[in-house]
C-alpha positions as CSV (number, residue, x, y, z in Angstrom):
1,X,0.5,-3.8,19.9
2,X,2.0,-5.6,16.9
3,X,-1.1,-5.9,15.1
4,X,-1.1,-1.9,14.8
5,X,2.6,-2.2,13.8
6,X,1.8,-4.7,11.3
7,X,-1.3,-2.5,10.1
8,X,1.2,0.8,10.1
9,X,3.9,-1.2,7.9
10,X,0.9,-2.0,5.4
11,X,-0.3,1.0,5.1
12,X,3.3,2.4,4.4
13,X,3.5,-0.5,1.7
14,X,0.2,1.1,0.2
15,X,2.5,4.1,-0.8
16,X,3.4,4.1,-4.2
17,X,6.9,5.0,-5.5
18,X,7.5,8.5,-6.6
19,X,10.1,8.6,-9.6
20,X,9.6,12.8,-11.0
21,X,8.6,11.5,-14.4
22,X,5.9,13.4,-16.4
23,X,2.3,12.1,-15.3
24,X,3.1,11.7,-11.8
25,X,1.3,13.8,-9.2
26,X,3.8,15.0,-6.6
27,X,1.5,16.9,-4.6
28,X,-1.2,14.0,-4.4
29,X,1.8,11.3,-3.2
30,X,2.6,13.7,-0.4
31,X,-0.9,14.3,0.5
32,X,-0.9,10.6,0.7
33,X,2.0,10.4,2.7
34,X,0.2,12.7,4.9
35,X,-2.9,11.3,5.1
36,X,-1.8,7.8,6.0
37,X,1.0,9.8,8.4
38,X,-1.7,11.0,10.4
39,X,-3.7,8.0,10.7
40,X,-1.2,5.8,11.8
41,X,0.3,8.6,14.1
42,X,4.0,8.5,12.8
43,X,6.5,10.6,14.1
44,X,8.4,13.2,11.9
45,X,11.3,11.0,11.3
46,X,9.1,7.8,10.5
47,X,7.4,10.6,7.6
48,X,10.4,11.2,6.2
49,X,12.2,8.2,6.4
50,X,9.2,6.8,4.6
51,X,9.6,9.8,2.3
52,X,12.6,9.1,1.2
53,X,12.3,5.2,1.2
54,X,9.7,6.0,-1.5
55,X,11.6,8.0,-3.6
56,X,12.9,6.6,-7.3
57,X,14.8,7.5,-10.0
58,X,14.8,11.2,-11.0
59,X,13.2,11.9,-7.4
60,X,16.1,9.9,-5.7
61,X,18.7,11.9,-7.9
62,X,17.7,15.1,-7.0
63,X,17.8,14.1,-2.8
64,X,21.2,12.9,-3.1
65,X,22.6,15.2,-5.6
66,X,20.6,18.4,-4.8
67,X,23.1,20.8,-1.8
68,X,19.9,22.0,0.1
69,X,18.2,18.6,-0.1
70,X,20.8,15.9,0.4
71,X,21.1,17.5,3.8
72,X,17.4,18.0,4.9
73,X,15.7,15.6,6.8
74,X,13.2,17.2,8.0
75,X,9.5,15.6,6.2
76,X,7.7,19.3,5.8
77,X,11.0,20.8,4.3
78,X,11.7,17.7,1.9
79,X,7.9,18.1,0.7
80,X,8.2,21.1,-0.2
81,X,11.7,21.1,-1.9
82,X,9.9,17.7,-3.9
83,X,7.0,19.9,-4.8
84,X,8.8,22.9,-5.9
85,X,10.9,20.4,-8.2
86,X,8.6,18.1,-9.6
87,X,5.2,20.1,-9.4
88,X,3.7,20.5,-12.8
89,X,2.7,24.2,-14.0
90,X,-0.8,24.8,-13.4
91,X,-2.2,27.4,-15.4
92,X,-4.4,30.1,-13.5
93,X,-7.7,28.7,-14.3
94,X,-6.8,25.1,-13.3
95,X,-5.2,26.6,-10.1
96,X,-8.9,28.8,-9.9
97,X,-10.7,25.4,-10.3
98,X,-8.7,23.3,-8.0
99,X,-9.2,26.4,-5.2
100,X,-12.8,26.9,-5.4
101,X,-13.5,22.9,-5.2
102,X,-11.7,22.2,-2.2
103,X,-13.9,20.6,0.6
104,X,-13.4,18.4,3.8
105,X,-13.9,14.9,2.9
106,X,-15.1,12.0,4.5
107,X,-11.9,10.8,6.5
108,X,-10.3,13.6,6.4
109,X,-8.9,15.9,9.3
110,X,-9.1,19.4,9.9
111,X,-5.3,19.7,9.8
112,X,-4.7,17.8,6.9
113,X,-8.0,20.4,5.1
114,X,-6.1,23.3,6.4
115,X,-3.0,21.6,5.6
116,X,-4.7,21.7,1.5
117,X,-5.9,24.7,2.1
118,X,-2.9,26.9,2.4
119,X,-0.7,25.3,0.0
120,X,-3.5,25.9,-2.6
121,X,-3.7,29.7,-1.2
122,X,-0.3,30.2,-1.8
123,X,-0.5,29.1,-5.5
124,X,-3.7,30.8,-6.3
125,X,-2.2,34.4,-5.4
126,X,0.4,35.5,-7.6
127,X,3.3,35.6,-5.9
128,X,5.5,37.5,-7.9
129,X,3.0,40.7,-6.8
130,X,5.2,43.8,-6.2
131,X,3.5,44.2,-3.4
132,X,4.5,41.9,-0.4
133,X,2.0,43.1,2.3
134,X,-1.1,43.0,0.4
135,X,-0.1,39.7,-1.6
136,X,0.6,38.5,2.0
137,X,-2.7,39.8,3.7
138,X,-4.7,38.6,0.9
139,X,-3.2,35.2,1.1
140,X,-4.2,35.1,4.8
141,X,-7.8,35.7,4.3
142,X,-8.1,33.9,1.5
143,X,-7.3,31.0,3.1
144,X,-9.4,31.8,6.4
145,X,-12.4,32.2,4.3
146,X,-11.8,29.0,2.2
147,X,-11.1,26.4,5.0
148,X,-14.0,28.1,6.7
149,X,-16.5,27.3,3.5
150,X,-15.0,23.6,3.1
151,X,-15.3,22.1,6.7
152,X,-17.9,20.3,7.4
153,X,-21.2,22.2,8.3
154,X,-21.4,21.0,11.4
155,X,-17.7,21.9,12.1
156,X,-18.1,25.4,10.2
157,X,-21.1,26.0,11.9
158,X,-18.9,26.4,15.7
159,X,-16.0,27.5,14.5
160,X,-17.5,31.0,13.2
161,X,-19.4,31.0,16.5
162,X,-15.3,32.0,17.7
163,X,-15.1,34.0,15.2
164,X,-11.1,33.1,13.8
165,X,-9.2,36.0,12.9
166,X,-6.7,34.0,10.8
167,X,-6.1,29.8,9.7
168,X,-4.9,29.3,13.0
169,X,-6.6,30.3,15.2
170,X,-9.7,29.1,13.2
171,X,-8.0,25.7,13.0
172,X,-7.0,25.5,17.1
173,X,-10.9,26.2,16.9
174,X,-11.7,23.3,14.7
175,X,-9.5,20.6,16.4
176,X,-11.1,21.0,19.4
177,X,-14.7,20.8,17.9
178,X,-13.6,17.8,15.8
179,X,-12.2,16.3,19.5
180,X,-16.0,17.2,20.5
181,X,-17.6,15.6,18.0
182,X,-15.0,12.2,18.2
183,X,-16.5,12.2,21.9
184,X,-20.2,12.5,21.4
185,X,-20.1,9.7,18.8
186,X,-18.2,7.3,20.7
187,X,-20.0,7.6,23.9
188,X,-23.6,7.5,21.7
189,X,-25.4,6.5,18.9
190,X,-28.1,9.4,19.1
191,X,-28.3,12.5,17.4
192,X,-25.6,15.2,17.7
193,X,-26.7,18.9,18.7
194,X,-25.3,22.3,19.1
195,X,-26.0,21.7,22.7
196,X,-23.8,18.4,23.3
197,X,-20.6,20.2,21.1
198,X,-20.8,23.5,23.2
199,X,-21.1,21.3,26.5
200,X,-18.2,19.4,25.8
201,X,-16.5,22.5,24.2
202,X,-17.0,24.0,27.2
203,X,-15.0,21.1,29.1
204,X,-11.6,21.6,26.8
């Protein structure tokens, strides 16, 4: 037990800190966050106690002096308060670019993809569209279709099998299969089919 809480204050130590200066890529140093949140399995108050711990200069300013954000504790709302203050403008086509490259990499869960997935979604559709319901409908499939084209193949190929009306359910979908899969490879060395994934699918 306390050589995983040694390994989990490491990794937190890994973090670098996050001042708001120009260069700095707010939305990659919460991704990190994120991503080493997950793997460790910390707690929402441990994500943004670490958050905050990480914060410098112009970042730390705006928590303490900022109404709405002095007061939030919460690690998804202070996210996305840091991200709407410190993101950098994209322009369309870099927003177009980032969108269409999006894939599942090598360590990386199917939460934290879908995770990517959305809040890319929600930049790539203009949201000051007149039109609420179709901007929100078309955000919605938008980011069903993507997260469905950037899991893994093998992932992508049984979630379709369900087939997901919407992110969530096509994500309930895909943690299960990712479960399947964690199973198959710990209890053997061998090949993975379609049949082993549906068996144990069939089991959850």
């Amino acid at each position: 037990m306390p050589k995983n809480s040694n390994m989990s204050e490491s990794l937190a130590n890994l973090i670098p800190a996050f001042s708001g200066k120009d260069g700095e890529n707010i939305t990659f140093w919460i991704t990190q966050i994120k991503q080493i949140a997950t793997l460790e399995n910390w707690n929402k108050d441990k994500r943004a106690i670490v958050l905050k711990l990480h914060c410098r200069d112009n970042a730390l300013k705006f928590l303490i002096e900022d109404p709405i954000a002095s007061k939030e504790n919460d690690f998804d709302n202070l996210a996305e308060l840091l991200i709407k203050k410190f993101e950098k403008k994209q322009s369309f086509q870099e927003i177009q670019r980032q969108f269409s490259t999006i894939s599942q990499k090598q360590n990386q869960s199917v939460k934290d993809l879908a995770n990517e997935v959305s809040m890319v979604a929600d930049k790539y559709v203009n949201v000051e569209n007149t039109n609420q319901n179709c901007d929100s409908v078309l955000k919605e499939n938008l980011k069903l279709t993507k997260f469905l084209e950037a899991l893994k193949p093998d992932i992508s190929l049984e979630v379709k099998k369900f087939g997901p009306k919407d992110l969530k359910s096509a994500l309930a979908h895909a943690i299960n299969i990712e479960s399947a899969l964690e199973q198959i490879c710990d209890n053997s060395t061998n090949n993975i089919s379609n049949v082993d994934i549906h068996n144990i699918l069939k089991e959850i």
